[in-house]
GUKOLBA-772957 format. One line per field, with one value per residue (C-alpha): residue in three letters; x, y, z; residue number from 1. Coordinates in pm, whole numbers, m for minus. Layout:
N
type = (ALA|...)
xx = (X|...)
yy = (Y|...)
zz = (Z|...)
seq = (NUM|...)
This chain:
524
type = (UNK|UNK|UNK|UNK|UNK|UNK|UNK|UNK|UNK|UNK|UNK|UNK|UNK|UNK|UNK|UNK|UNK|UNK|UNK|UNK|UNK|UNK|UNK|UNK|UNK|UNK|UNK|UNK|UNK|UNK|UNK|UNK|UNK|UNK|UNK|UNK|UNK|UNK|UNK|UNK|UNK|UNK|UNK|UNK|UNK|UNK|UNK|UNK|UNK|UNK|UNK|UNK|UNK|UNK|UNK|UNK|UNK|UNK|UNK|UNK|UNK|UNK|UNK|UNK|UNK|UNK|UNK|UNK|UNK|UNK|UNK|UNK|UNK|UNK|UNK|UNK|UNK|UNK|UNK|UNK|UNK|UNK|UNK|UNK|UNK|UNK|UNK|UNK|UNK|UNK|UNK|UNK|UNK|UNK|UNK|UNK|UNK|UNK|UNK|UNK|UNK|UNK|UNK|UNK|UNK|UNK|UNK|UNK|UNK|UNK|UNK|UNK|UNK|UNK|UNK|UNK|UNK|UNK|UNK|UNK|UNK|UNK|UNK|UNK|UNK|UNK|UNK|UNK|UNK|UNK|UNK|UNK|UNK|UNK|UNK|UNK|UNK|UNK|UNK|UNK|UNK|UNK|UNK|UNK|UNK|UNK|UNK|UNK|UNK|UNK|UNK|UNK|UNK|UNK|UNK|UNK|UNK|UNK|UNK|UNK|UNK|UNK|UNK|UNK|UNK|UNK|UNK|UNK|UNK|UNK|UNK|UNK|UNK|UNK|UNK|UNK|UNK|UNK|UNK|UNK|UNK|UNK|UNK|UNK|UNK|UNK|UNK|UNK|UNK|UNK|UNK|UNK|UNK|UNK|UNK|UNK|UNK|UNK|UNK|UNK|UNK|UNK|UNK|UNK|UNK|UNK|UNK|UNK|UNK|UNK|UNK|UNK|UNK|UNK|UNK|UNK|UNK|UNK|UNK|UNK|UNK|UNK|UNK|UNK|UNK|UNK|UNK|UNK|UNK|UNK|UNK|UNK|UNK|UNK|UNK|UNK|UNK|UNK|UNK|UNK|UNK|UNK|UNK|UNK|UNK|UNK|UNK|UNK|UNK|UNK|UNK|UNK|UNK|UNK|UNK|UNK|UNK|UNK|UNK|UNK|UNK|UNK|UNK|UNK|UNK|UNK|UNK|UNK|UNK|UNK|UNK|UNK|UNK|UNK|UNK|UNK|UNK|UNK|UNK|UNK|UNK|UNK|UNK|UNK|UNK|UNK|UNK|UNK|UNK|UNK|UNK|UNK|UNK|UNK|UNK|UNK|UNK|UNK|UNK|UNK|UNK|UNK|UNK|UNK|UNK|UNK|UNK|UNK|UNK|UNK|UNK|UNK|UNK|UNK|UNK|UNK|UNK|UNK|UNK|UNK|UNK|UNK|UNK|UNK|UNK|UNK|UNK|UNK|UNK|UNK|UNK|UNK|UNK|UNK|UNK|UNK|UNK|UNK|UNK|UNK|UNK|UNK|UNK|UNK|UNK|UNK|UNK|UNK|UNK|UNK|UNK|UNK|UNK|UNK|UNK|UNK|UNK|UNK|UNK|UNK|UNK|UNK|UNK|UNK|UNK|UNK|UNK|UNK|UNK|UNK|UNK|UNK|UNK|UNK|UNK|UNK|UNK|UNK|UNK|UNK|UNK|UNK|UNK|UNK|UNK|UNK|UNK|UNK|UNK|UNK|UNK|UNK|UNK|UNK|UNK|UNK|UNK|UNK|UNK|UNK|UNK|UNK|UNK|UNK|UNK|UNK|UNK|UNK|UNK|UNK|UNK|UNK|UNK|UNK|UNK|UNK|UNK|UNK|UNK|UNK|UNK|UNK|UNK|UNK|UNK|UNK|UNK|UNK|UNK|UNK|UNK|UNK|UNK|UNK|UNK|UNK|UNK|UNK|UNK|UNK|UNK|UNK|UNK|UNK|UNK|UNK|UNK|UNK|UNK|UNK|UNK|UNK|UNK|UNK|UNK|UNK|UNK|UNK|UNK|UNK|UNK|UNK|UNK|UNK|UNK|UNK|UNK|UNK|UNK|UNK|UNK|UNK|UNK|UNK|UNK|UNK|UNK|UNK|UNK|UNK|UNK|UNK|UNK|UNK|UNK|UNK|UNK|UNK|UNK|UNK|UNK|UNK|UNK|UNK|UNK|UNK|UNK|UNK|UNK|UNK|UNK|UNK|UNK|UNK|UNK|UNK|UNK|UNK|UNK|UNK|UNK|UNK|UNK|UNK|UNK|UNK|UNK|UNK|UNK|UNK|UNK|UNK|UNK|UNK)
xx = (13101|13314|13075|12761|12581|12587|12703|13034|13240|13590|13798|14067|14306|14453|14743|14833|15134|15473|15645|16020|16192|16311|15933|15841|16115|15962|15600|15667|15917|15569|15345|14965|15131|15014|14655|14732|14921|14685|14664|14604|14359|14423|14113|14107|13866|13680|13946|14167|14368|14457|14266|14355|14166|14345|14234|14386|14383|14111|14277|14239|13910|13751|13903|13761|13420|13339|13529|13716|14084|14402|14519|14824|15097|15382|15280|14930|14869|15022|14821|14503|14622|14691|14316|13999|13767|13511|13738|13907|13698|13498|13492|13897|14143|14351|14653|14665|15067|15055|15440|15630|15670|15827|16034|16399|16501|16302|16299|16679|16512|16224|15975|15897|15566|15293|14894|14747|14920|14854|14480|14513|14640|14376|14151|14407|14368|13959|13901|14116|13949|13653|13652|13868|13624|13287|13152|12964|13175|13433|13460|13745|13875|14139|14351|14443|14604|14475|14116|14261|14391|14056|13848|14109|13977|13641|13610|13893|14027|13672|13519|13799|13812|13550|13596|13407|13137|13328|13079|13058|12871|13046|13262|12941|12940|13253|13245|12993|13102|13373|13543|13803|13983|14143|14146|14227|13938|13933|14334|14575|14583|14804|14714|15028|15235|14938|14889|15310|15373|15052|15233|15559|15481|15288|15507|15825|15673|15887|15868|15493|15348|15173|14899|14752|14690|14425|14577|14723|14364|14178|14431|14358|14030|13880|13777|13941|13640|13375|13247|13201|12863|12952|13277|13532|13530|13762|13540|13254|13199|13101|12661|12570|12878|12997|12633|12684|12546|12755|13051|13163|13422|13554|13720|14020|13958|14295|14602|14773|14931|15017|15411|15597|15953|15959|15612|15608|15285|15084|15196|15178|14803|14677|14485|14114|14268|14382|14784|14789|14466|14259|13893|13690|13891|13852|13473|13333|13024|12715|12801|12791|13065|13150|13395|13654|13877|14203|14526|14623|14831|15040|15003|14658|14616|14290|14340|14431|14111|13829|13627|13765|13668|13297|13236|13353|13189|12847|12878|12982|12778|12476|12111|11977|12064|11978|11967|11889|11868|11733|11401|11216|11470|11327|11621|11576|11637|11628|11812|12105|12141|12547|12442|12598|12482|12694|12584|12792|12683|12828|12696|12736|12641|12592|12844|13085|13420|13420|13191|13144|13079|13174|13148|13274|13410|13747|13768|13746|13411|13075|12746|12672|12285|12257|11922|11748|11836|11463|11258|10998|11206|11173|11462|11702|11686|12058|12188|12309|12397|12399|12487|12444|12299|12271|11899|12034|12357|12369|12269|12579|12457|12301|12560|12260|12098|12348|12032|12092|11903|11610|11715|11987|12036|12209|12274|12266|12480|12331|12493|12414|12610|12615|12861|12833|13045|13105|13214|13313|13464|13429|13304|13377|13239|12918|13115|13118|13391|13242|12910|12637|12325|12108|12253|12071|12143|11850|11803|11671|11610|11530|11323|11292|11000|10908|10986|10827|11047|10941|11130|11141|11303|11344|11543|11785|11641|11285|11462|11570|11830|12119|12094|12189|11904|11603|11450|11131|10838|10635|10316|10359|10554|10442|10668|10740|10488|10600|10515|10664|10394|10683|10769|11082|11108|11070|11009|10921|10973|11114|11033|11330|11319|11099|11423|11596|11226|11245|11589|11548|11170|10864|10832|11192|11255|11533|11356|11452|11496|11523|11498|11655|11984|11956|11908|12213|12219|12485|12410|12544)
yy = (6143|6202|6503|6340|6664|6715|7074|6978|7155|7176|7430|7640|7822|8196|8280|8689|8906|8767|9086|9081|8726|8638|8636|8470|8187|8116|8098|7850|7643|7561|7317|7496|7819|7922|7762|7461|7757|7668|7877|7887|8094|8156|8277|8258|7971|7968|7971|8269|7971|7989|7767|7678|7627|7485|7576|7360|7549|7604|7378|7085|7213|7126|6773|6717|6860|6836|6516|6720|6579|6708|6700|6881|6606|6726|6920|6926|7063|6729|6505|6694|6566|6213|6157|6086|6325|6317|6061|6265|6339|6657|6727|6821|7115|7263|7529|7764|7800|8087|8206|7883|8024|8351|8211|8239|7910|7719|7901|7930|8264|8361|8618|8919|8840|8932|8923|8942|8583|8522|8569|8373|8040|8079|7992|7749|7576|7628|7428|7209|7088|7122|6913|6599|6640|6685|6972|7225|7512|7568|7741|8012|8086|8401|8552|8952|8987|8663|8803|9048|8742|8629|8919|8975|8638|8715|9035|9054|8686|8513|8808|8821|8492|8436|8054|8034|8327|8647|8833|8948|8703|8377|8362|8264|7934|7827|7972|7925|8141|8324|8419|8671|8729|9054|9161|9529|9562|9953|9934|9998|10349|10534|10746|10940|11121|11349|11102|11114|10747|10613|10833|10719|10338|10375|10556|10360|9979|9849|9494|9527|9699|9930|9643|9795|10143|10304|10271|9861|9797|9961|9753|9396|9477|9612|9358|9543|9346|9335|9714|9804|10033|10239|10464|10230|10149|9896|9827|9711|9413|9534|9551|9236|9036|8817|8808|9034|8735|8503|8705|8745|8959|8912|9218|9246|9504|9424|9668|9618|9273|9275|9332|9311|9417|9708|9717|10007|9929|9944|10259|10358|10240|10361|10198|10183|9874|9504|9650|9648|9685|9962|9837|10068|9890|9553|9476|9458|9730|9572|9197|9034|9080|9072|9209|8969|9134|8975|9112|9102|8759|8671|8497|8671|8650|8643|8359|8127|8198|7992|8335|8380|7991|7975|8214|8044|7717|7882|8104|7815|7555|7692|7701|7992|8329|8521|8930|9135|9500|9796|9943|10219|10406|10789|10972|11227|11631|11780|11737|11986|11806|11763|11453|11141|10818|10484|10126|9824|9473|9118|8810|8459|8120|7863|7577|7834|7933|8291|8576|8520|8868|9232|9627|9776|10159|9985|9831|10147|10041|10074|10135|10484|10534|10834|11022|11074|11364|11540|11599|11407|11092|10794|10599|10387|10035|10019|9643|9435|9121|8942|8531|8194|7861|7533|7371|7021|7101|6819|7011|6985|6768|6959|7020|6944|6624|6467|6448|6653|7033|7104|7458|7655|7945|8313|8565|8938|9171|9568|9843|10235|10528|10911|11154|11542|11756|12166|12393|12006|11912|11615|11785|11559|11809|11581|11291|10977|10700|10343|10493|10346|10466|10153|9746|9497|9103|8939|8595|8393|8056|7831|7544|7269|6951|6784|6999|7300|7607|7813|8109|8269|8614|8755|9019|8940|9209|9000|8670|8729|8457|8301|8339|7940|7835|7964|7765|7849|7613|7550|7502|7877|8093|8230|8183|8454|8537|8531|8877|8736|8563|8470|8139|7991|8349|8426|8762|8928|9222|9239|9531|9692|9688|10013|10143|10119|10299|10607|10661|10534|10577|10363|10161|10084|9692|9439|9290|8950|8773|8413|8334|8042|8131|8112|7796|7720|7435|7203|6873|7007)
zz = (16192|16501|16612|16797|16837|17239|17187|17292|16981|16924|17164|16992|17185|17107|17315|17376|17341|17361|17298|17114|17049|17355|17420|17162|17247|17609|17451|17165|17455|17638|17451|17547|17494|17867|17864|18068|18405|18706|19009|19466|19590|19988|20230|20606|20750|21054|21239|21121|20958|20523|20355|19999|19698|19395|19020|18773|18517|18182|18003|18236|18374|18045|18028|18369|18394|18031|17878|17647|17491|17449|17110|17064|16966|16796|16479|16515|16140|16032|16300|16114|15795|15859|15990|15772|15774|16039|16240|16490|16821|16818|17237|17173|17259|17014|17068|16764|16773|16573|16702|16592|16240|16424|16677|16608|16804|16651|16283|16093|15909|16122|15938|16150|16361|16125|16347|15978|15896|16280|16169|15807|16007|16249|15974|15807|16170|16219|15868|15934|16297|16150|15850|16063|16316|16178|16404|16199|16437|16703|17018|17006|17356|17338|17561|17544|17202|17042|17029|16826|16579|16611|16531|16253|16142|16145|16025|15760|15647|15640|15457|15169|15090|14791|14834|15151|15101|15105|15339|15642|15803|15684|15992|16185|15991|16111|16487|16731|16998|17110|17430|17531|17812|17903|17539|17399|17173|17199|17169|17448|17603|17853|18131|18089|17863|17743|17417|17323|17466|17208|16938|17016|16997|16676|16490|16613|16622|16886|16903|16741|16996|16728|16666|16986|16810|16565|16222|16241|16389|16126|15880|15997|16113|15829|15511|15158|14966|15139|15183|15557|15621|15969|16028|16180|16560|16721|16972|16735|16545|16192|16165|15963|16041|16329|16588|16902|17110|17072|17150|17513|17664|18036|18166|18453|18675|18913|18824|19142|19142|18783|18659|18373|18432|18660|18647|18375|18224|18540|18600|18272|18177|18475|18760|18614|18423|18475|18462|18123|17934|18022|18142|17888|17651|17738|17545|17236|17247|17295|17346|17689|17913|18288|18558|18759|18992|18789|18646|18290|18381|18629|18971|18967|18591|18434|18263|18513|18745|18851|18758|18401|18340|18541|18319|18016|18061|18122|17802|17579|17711|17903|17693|17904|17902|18243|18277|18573|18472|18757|18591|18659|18862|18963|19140|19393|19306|18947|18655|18752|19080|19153|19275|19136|19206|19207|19230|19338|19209|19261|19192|19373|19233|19486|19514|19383|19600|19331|19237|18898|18805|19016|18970|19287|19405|19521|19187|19028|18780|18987|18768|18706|18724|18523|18492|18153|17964|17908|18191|18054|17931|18146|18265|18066|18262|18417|18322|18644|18502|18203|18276|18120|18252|18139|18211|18217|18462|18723|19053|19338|19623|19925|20212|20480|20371|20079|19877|19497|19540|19399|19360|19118|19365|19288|19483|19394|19593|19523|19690|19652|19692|19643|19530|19539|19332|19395|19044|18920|19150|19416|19753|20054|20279|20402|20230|20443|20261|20178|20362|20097|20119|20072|20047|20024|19847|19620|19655|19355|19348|18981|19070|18780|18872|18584|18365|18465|18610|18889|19033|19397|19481|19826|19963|20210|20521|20424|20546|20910|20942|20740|20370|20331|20559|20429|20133|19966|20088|19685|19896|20103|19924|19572|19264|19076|18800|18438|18246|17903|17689|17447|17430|17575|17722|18139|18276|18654|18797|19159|19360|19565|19937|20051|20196|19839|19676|19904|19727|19375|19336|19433|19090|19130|19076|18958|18635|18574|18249|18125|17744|17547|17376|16993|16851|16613|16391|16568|16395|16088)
seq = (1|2|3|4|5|6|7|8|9|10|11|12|13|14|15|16|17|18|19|20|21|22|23|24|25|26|27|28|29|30|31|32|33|34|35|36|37|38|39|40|41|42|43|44|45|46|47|48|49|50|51|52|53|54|55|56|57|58|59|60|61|62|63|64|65|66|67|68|69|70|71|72|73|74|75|76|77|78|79|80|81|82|83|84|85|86|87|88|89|90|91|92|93|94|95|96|97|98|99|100|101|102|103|104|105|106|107|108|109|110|111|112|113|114|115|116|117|118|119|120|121|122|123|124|125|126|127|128|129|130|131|132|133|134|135|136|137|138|139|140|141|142|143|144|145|146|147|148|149|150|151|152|153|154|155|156|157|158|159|160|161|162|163|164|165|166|167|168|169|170|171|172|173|174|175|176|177|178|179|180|181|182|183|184|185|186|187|188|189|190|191|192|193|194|195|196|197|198|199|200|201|202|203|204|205|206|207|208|209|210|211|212|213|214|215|216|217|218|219|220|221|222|223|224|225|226|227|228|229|230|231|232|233|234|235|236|237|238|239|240|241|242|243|244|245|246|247|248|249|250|251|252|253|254|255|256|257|258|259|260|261|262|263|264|265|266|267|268|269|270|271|272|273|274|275|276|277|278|279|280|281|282|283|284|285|286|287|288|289|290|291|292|293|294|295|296|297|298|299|300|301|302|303|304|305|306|307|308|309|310|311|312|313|314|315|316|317|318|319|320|321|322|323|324|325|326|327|328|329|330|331|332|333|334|335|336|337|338|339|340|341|342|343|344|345|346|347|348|349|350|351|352|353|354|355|356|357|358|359|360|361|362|363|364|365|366|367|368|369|370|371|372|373|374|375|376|377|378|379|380|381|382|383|384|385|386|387|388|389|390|391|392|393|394|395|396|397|398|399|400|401|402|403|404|405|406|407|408|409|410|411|412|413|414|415|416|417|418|419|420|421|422|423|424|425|426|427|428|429|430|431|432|433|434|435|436|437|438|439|440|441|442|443|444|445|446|447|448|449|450|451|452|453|454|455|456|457|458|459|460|461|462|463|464|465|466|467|468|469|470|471|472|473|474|475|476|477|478|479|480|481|482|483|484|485|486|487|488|489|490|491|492|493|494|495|496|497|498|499|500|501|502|503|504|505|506|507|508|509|510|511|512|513|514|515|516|517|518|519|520|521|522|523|524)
């Protein structure tokens, strides 16, 4: 068997919308369909000079940090098909060229682009890898549109075929995880035309755009034998089918520097959206997701970020899933208060030129910390962060002493602000712009000797110098305690600085979480 069991599983590419034929055309002319478009990141330097920071691209990313192959060499269907089973290399990329059967250069009588065949030779492809490789699952990496073709895949093709299970859970025996980037899930909406433009679209189909509305999504979506329990929602994976958790969605929250054109869709979707999909439309409800200040695509595409693909690696690969959620929260005034209250978040990973995950005011999608509805109800914990890491990740060497750290080291960047309203509206008559009421960064540091984890947490004001310099000494400073008595499972509660209490409450506190991700059988 090609597959050795190192967790290392096949990666299938989905590629997005490629609009009318001419689109189509310039997709199929490029050989990863988009995957392999790198990118420069400029910042100023010490100096007030550019410095530049190259990303290579996902694609080559993988190859690099992970050992992963190319296989995409000619036809790879036919490639597939000359191999014994179990022969081929399982740590491989695939391209699922779903438009070469639609592409009128390449096609003498091209068939009209079709995302429910798009979705049927998605599978076609998934068996195939699968069965040449030996891996028990694959990875499916999409990109705006193709998780569309992939969740028509698991939730419609996988379900109706009766040769492979015809339920809806069989898809998790083929996939392990999933990733999308930038993907409609809850359809694409416009912030003008009062609903007409949505109506327009759908009713019309111009060059397919009506896969992006209610009734084609409830059509390949939805299985026809395999009944469905809830009322259909395209932002939900169907209760008993595909697992929530290993499902990930990373949303754009940049509108500005995208175009298409005349830059029609920008304008059109509004800016509370990455330019073309609209950021409460860019999840799956429920399953993890996070926030990079990226376009749809582009120079400052999504796709082609060292974000979109930190967070990738660390969802497909990492053992450990890590959540920071604010508990206990107790805001000031009474329920009718026209207060609102906003929170910022970021997070940093050392070694990292990114922030891997960010809810801002300028971005247009800070937290809302809402207060319970009854009196008497206690808060809802408000979720921070929800990340991945991998326990046996080679640590980067230590700037200071060239010796390997000791510590995995994230940063949490918490920032509060208030809003008042008058008769509904805003009221900027005491209103102070970017004036937050309380910021603060948490510090945590993972220490692994021997074995055993330890944790230290301090608050940034606590330190008194340069977050890089200060390192916790095992012998003075007290680890965090561990509240879980689960096994495999890590929990500890962080008060907030007493500054950040007299707003939010004095059993306020970021709770920390660690637990093993679920154990899937990937032997086989």
């Amino acid at each position: 068997m090609a597959y050795d069991g190192d967790g290392r599983l096949p990666v299938v590419y989905v590629r997005g919308y490629a609009g009318g034929p001419s689109g189509i055309d310039k997709a199929v002319d490029d050989p990863f369909y988009g995957f392999n478009e790198g990118s420069v990141q400029v910042r100023v330097d010490g100096a007030d000079r550019p410095a530049f920071h190259q990303f290579e691209s996902p694609l080559l990313r993988l190859m690099i940090d992970h050992g992963y192959q190319l296989l995409v060499r000619g036809d790879q269907e036919a490639y597939l098909r000359s191999q014994e089973p179990g022969t081929v290399p399982a740590a491989t990329i695939w391209v699922h060229r779903f438009y070469d059967e639609f592409a009128p250069h390449l096609t003498r009588d091209p068939n009209a682009f079709s995302i429910e065949r798009a979705s049927a030779s998605l599978f076609d492809l998934v068996q195939a890898v699968r069965r040449q490789t030996g891996a028990p699952r694959v990875f499916l990496v999409a990109h705006s549109m193709g998780g569309l073709v992939v969740r028509g895949m698991l939730q419609r093709v996988i379900p109706d075929d009766e040769a492979v299970g015809g339920t809806l859970d069989a898809a998790a025996a083929f996939v392990d995880r999933v990733f999308t980037y930038a993907t409609p899930h809850g359809g694409i909406e416009f912030a003008v035309g009062f609903g007409l433009l949505e109506k327009a679209r759908d009713l019309l189909g111009v060059q397919g755009a009506d896969i992006f509305g209610p009734r084609r999504m409830r059509e390949y979506l939805s299985p026809t034998r395999v009944p469905v329990r809830e009322e259909f929602d395209a932002q939900r994976l169907p209760a008993g089918g595909f697992p929530l958790d290993r499902f990930f969605c990373l949303v754009g929250t940049n509108a500005g520097d995208y175009t298409s054109g005349l830059g029609l869709p920008a304008r059109a979707v509004g800016p509370r959206s990455d330019g073309l999909v609209q950021i409460d439309n860019a999840y799956v409800r429920g399953a993890p997701r996070a926030y990079v200040h990226r376009s749809h695509s582009g120079r400052f595409g999504i796709v082609n970020s060292e974000e979109g693909y930190q967070n990738l690696r660390r969802f497909l690969f990492g053992d450990l899933e890590v959540r920071a959620d604010l508990t206990d929260v107790e805001l000031p005034g009474t329920p009718d208060d026209d207060t609102a209250w906003q929170l910022e978040v970021a997070m940093s990973i050392r070694g990292l030129p990114v922030v891997l995950h960010e809810q801002s005011t300028a971005h247009l999608c800070p937290i809302q910390v809402e207060r319970p509805v009854r009196r008497d109800a206690s808060a809802t914990p408000v979720p921070l962060i929800r990340t991945y890491l991998s326990s046996s990740a080679t640590r980067p060497p230590d700037p200071r002493t060239g010796t390997r750290a000791p510590t995995m080291r994230h940063v949490l960047r918490l920032r509060l602000m208030s809003l008042r309203s008058r008769g509904g509206l805003l009221s900027f008559l005491d209103h102070l712009e970017q004036a937050e009421d309380w910021a603060d960064v948490l510090v945590v540091d993972i220490q692994e000797d021997g074995g055993t984890r330890r944790t230290w947490a301090r608050w940034g004001s606590e330190l008194g110098g340069a977050i890089r310099d200060w390192a916790p000494d095992p012998e003075r400073d007290e680890a965090l305690a561990d509240d879980d008595p689960a096994p495999g499972a890590w929990r500890s509660r962080v008060p907030l600085p007493p500054a950040a209490r007299a707003l939010l409450g004095e059993s306020a506190a970021v709770t920390i979480a660690v637990h093993g991700r679920a154990t899937l059988d990937r032997q086989g």
